[in-house]
N, C-alpha and C positions, 0 to 999 in steps of 0.2 A: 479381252476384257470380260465376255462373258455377260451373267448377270452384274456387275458392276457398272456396266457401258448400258443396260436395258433399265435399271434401278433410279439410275441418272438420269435418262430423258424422261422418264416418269417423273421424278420429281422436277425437272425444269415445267414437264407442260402444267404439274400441276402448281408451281409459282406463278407462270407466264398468266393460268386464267385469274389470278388473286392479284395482277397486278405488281407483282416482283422481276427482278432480271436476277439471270443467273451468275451475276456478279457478287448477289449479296449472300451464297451460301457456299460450304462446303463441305466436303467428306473426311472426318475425325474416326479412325478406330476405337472400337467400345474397350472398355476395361478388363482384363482379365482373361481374353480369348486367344491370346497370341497372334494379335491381327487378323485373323480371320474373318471377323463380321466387321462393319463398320457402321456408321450413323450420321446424316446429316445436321447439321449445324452454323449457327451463324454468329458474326458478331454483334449483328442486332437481336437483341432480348427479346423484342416481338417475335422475328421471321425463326430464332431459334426456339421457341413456345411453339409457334407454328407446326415447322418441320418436324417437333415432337409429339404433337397431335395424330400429323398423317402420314409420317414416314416413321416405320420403325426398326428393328436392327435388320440389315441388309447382307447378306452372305456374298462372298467374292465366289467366283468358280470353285468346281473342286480344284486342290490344288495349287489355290492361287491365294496371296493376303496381301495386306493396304501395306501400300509404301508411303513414304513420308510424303511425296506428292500426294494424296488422297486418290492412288491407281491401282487398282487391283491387278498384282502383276505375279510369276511363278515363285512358289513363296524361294525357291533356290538363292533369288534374284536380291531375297529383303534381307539375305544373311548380312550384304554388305549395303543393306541402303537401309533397313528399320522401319518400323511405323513412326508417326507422327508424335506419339507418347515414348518416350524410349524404355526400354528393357533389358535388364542385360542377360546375357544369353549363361543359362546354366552349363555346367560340363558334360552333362549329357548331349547336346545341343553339338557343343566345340569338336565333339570325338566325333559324332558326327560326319560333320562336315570334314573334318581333316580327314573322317578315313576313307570318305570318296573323292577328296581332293587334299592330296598330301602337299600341295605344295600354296595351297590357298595363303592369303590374307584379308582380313577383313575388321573393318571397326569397333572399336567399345563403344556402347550407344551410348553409354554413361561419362565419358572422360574422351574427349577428345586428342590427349597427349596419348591415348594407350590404345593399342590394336590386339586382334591376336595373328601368331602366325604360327602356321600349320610345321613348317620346317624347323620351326625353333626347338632346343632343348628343354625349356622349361616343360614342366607334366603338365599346368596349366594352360601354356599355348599363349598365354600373357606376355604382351612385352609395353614398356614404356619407349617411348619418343628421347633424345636426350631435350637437356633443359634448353629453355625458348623454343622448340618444336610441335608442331604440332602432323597428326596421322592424314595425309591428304588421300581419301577413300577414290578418289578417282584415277590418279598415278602411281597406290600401293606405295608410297613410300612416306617415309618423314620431311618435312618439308618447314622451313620458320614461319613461324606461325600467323605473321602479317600475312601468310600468301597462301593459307588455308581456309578455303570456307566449311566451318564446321556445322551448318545447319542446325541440326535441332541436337547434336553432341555438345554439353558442356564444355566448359574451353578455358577454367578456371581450375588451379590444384585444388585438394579439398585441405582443412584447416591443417589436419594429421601428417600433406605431406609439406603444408606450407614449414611448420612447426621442426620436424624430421629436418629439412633444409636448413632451417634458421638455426637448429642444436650443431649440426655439424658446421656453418659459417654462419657466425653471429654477425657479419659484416654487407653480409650479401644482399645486394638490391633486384628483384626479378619483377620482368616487366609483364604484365596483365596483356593476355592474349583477346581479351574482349572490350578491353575498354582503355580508351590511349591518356585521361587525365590520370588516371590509379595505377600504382604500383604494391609490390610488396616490398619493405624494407626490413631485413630483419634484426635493426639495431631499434628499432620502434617497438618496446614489449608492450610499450599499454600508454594511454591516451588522460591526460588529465580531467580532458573535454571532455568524455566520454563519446564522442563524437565516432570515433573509428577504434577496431575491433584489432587485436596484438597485429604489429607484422604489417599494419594496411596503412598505406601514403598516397596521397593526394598533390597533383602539383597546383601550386598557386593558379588562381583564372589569368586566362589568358597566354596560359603555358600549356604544354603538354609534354610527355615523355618518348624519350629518344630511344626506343630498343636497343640500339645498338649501343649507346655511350652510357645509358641508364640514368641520364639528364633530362632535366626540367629545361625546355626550351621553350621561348616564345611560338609561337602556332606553327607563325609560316613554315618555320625552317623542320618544320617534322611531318612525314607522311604518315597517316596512319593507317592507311591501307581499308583492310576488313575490321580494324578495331573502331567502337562504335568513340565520337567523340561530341562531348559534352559541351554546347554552347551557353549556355544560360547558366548562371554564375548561381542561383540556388537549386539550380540540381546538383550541386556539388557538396559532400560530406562535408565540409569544410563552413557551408552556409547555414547547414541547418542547425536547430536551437539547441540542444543540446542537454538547455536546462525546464525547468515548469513553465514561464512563461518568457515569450522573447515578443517583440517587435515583430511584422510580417517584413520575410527578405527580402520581396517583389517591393515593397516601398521605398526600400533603398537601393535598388538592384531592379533596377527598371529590362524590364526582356526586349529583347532586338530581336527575338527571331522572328524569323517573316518578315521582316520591318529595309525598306533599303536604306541602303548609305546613305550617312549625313544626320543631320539634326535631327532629332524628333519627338514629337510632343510626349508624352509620359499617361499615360492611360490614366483616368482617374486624376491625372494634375495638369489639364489641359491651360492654360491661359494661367500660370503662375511662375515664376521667376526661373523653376526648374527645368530638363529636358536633356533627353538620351543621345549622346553620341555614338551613331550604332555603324558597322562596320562588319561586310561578311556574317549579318547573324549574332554578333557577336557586340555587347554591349561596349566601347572602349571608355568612356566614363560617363558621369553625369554632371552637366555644367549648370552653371546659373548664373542667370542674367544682370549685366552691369549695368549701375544704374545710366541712362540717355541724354539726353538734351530733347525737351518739346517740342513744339512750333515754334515758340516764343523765343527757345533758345537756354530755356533753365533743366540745369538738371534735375531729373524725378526718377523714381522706382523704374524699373522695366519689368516686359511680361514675356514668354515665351509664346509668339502668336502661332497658334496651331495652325491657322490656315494658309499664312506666310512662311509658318517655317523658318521664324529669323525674330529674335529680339527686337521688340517696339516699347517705346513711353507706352506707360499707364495710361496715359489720357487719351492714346489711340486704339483705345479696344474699349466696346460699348461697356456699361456697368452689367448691362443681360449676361457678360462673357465674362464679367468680375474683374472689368477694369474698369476706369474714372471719365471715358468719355462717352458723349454724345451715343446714342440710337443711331446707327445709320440707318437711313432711308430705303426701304424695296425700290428694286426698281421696276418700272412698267407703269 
């Protein structure tokens, strides 16, 4: 490690006297060095003001630059592992390496479908993954792409080769290696809604996409592995407004995450007829309360009791709660 490992308990002792744990920082490479130097930083805006006060750029060994771990390790080491910012490696760079190790492979920092390899015919040393693949940098091979963790390598075609695809099969549906609600479709040119961008499909909530069959399935019945999946029905292209002004989605579209199973009050509409049927995280709809029978035995309004958890008469929840009965009494 070098100075990397000596830089580092420097700035931990000098968190530890300010009051920090060395949970709240880390090592980010500066811009433009080729990893070389690096810099602490945080995701808190204080401790990263901080750390820029009294730590300033930090040099790895000779001979050594930051890997995407935040390690200063022998830069031989980062052909295939990258800084934390990616880069992609010039052909000066590719010759390189291929001409002390002719039989090398290693990642594009920029495109996760693409590698270079040393043995390849291309001049460039460039080769793409076939399609649904992605370049698994720790087994050297192509592997499908649920079963690649691509780290800080994009994992998404860019527009030019989604487009190129879509020219030669105008029919063709390709599944999104980072995200299991979206797809590319490429019979979708363009969006009325203006909502989503040529080529990009979304499955309805509470569905997701089937790599394999290229289907919209209900949840369960699909894995998504390493592709991130979308619980909350306005994070979805599909929720958001589209036009000048819309309604807020979370008032119709009440969030479950975090929230467990079963009924639950609706944040901001606690004690009113409405309330969230939440499930895995996952909102399954929103119900509303029919009207009860009183004490007396007439029917009235009902209210969604937050504290119960279960539809009650109006007249069983104090007026302080914005229903029609009585104060209950403290007890003690």
């Amino acid at each position: 490690m070098g100075l990397g490992k000596a830089s580092l308990a420097s700035a931990t002792v000098l968190l530890v006297l300010v009051g920090l744990s060395e949970a709240m920082f880390y090592r980010t490479p500066n811009d433009g060095d080729a990893c070389s130097t690096y810099r602490f930083t945080s995701d808190n805006p204080w401790v990263a003001s901080l750390l820029a006060k009294m730590m300033g750029p930090m040099p790895c060994a000779t001979g050594q630059v930051i890997n995407a771990e935040g390690e200063c390790v022998d830069r031989e080491e980062v052909v295939a592992d990258r800084c934390r910012d990616p880069f992609r490696f010039n052909q000066t760079v590719v010759n390189m390496v291929c001409f002390s190790k002719p039989t090398a492979k290693f990642a594009d920092p920029l495109n996760c479908s693409w590698y270079y390899d040393c043995a390849s015919s291309n001049n460039d040393k460039h080769v793409m993954c076939p399609t649904g693949m992605n370049y698994d940098d720790v087994n050297k091979t192509c592997r499908l792409s649920t079963q690649v963790r691509c780290g800080q390598r994009p994992v998404n075609y860019t527009r030019d080769e989604i487009s190129a695809m879509c020219t030669q099969e105008p029919r063709r549906m390709i599944a999104r290696t980072d995200n299991c609600n979206s797809y590319y479709d490429c019979a979708m040119t363009s969006d009325p809604s203006g909502r989503f961008l040529p080529f990009e499909g979304e499955c309805d909530y509470l569905q997701l996409l089937d790599p394999e069959t290229k289907e919209c399935k209900p949840y369960p019945q699909v894995a998504c592995d390493l592709r991130k999946e979308i619980k909350r029905r306005c994070d979805l292209k599909q929720s958001s407004c589209g036009r000048g002004h819309c309604r807020s989605c979370i008032v119709d579209h009440p969030d479950c995450t975090d929230q467990p199973n079963g009924h639950r009050p609706i944040p901001n509409q606690e004690f009113t007829p409405r309330y969230a049927h939440c499930l895995q995280g996952r909102t399954l709809e929103v119900g509303s309360c029919e009207p009860l029978a009183n004490a007396r035995g007439f029917q009235e309004q009902s209210l969604f009791d937050a504290r119960k958890l279960e539809c009650v008469p109006v007249s069983a929840v104090p007026r302080s709660l914005g229903g029609a009965g009585d104060e209950e009494e403290e007890e003690g």
